[in-house]
PyMOL CGO cylinders between C-alpha atoms (Angstrom):
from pymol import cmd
from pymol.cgo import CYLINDER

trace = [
    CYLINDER, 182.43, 166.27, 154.87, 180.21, 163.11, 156.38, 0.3, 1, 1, 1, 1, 1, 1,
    CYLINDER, 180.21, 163.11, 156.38, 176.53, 164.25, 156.95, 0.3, 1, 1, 1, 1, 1, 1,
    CYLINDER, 176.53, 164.25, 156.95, 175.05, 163.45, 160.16, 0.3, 1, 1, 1, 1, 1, 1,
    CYLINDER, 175.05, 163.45, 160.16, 173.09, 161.00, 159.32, 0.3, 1, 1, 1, 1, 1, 1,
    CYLINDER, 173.09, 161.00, 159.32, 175.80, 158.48, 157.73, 0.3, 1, 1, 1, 1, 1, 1,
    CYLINDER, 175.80, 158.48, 157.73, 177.81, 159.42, 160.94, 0.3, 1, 1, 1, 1, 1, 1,
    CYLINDER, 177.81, 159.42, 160.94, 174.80, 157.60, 163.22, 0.3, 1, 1, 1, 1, 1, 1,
    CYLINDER, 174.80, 157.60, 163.22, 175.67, 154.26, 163.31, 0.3, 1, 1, 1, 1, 1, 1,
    CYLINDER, 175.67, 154.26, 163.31, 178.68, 154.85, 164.52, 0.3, 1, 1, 1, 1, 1, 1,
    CYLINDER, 178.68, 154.85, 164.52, 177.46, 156.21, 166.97, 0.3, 1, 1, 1, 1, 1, 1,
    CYLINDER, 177.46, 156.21, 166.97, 174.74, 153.75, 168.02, 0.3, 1, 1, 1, 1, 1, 1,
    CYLINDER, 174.74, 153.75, 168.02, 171.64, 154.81, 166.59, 0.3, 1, 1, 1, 1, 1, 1,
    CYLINDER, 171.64, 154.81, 166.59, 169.54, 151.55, 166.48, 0.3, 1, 1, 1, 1, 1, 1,
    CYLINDER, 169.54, 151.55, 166.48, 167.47, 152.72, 163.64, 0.3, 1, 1, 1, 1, 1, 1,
    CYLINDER, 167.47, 152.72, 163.64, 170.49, 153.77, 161.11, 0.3, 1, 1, 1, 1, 1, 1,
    CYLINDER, 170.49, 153.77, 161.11, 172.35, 151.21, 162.07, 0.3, 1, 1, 1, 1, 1, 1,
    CYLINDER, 172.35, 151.21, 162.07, 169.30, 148.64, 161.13, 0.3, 1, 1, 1, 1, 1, 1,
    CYLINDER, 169.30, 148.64, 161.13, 168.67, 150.44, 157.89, 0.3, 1, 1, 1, 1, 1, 1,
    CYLINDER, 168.67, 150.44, 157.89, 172.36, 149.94, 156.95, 0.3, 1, 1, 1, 1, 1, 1,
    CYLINDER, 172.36, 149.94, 156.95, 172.58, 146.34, 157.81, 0.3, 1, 1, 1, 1, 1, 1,
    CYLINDER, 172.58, 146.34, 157.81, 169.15, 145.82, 155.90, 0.3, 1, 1, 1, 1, 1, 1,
    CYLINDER, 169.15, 145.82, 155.90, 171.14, 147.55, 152.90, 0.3, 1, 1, 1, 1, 1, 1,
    CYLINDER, 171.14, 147.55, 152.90, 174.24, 145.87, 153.10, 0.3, 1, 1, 1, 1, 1, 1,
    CYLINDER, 174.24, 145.87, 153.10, 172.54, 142.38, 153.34, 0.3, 1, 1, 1, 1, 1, 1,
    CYLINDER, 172.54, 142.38, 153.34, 171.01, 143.34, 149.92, 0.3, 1, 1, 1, 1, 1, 1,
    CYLINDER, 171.01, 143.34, 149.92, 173.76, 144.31, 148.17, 0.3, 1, 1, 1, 1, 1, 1,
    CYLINDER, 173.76, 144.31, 148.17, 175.45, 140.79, 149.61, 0.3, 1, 1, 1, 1, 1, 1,
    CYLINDER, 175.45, 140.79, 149.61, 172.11, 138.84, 148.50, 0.3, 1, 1, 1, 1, 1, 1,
    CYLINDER, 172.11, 138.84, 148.50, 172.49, 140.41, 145.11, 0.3, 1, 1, 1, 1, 1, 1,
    CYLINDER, 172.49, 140.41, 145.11, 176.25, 139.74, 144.50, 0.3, 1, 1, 1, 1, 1, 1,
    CYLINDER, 176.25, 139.74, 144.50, 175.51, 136.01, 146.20, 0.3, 1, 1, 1, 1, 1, 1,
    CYLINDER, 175.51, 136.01, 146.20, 172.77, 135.59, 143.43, 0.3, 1, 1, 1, 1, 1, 1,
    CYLINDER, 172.77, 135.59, 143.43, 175.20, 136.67, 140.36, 0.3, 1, 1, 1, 1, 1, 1,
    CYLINDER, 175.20, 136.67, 140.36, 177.74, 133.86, 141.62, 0.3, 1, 1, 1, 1, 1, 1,
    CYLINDER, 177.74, 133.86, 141.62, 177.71, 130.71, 139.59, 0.3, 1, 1, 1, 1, 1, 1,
    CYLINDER, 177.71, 130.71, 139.59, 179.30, 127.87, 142.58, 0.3, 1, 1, 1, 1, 1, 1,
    CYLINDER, 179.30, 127.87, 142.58, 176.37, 125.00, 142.86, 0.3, 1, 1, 1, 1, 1, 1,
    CYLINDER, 176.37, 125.00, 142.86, 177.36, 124.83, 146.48, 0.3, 1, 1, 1, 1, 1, 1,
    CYLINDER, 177.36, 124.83, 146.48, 175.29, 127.67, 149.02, 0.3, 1, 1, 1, 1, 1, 1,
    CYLINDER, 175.29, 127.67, 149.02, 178.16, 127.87, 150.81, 0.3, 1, 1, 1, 1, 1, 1,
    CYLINDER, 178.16, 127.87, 150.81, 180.53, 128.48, 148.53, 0.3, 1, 1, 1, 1, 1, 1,
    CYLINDER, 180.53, 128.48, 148.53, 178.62, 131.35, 146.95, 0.3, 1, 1, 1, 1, 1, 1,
    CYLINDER, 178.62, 131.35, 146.95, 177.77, 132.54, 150.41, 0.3, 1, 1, 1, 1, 1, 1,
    CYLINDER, 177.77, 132.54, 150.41, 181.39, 132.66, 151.25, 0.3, 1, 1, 1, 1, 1, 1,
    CYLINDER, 181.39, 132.66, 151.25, 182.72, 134.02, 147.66, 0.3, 1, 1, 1, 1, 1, 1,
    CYLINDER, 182.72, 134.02, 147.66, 180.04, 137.02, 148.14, 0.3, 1, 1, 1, 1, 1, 1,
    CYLINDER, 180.04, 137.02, 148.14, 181.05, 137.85, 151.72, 0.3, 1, 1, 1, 1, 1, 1,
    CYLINDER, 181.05, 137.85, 151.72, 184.56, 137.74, 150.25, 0.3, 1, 1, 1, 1, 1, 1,
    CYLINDER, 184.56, 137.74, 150.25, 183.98, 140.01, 146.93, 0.3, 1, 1, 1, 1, 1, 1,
    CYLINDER, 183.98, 140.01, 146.93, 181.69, 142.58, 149.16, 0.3, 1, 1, 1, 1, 1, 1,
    CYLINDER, 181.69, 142.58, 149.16, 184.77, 142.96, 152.00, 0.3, 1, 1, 1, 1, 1, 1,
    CYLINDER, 184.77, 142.96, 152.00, 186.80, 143.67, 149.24, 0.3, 1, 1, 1, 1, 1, 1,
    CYLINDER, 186.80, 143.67, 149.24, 185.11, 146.40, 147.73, 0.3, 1, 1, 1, 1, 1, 1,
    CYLINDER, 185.11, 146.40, 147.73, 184.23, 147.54, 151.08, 0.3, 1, 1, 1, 1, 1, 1,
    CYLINDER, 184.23, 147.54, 151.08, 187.64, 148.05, 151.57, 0.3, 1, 1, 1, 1, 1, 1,
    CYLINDER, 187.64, 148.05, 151.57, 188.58, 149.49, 148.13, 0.3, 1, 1, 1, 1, 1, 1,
    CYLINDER, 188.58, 149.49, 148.13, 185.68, 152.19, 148.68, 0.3, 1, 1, 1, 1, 1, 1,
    CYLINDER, 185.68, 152.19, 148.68, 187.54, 153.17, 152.45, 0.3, 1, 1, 1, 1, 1, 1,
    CYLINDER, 187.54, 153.17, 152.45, 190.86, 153.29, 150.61, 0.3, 1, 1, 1, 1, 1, 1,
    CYLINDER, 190.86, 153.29, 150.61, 189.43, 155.38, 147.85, 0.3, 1, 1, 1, 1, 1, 1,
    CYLINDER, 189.43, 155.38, 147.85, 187.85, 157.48, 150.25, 0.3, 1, 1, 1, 1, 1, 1,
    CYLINDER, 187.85, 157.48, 150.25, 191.06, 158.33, 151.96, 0.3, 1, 1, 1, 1, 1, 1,
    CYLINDER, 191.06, 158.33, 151.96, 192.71, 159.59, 148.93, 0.3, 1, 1, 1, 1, 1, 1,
    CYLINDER, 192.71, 159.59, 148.93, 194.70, 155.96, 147.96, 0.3, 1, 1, 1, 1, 1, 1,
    CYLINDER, 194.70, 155.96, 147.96, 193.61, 155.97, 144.27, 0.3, 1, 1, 1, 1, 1, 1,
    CYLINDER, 193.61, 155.97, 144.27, 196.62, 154.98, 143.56, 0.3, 1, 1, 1, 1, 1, 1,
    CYLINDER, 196.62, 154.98, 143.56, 196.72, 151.30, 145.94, 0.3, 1, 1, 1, 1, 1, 1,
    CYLINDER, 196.72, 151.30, 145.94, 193.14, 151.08, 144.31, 0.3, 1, 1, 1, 1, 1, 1,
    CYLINDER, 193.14, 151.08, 144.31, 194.41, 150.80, 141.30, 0.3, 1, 1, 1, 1, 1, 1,
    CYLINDER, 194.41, 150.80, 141.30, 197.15, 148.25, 142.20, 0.3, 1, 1, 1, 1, 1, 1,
    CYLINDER, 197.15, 148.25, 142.20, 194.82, 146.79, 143.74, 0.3, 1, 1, 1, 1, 1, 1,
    CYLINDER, 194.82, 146.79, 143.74, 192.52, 145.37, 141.08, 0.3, 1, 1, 1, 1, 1, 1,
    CYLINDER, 192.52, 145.37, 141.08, 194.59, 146.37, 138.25, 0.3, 1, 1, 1, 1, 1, 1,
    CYLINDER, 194.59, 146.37, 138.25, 196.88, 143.95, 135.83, 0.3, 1, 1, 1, 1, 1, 1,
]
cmd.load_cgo(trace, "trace")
């Protein structure tokens, strides 16, 4: 069951949905920072990449799809 308060931004709530983008921008600086390209915009790019992806994989896992998960990002 989603609580209420994940369910806000979604619903529009300026503050929730300001406190998830401040979260999500960390979690993209972080990955960004890990990256070894010399180029900004390369690791800028490659972190927005890596971060949609497990984005998704979270949604998909979420749903039940364990199993396209693992396909996925298996061998």
């Amino acid at each position: 069951m989603v609580r209420p308060a994940v369910q806000l931004p979604a619903h529009g709530d300026p503050l929730c949905r300001r406190l998830g983008e401040a979260l999500g921008r960390g979690f993209l600086a972080r990955g960004e920072a890990q990256l070894g390209a010399d180029d900004p915009a390369t690791r800028a790019k490659e972190a927005a990449r890596r971060f949609a992806l497990m984005e998704g994989l979270v949604l998909l896992k979420s749903l039940g799809l364990d199993d396209v998960v693992a396909a996925a990002i298996g061998p």
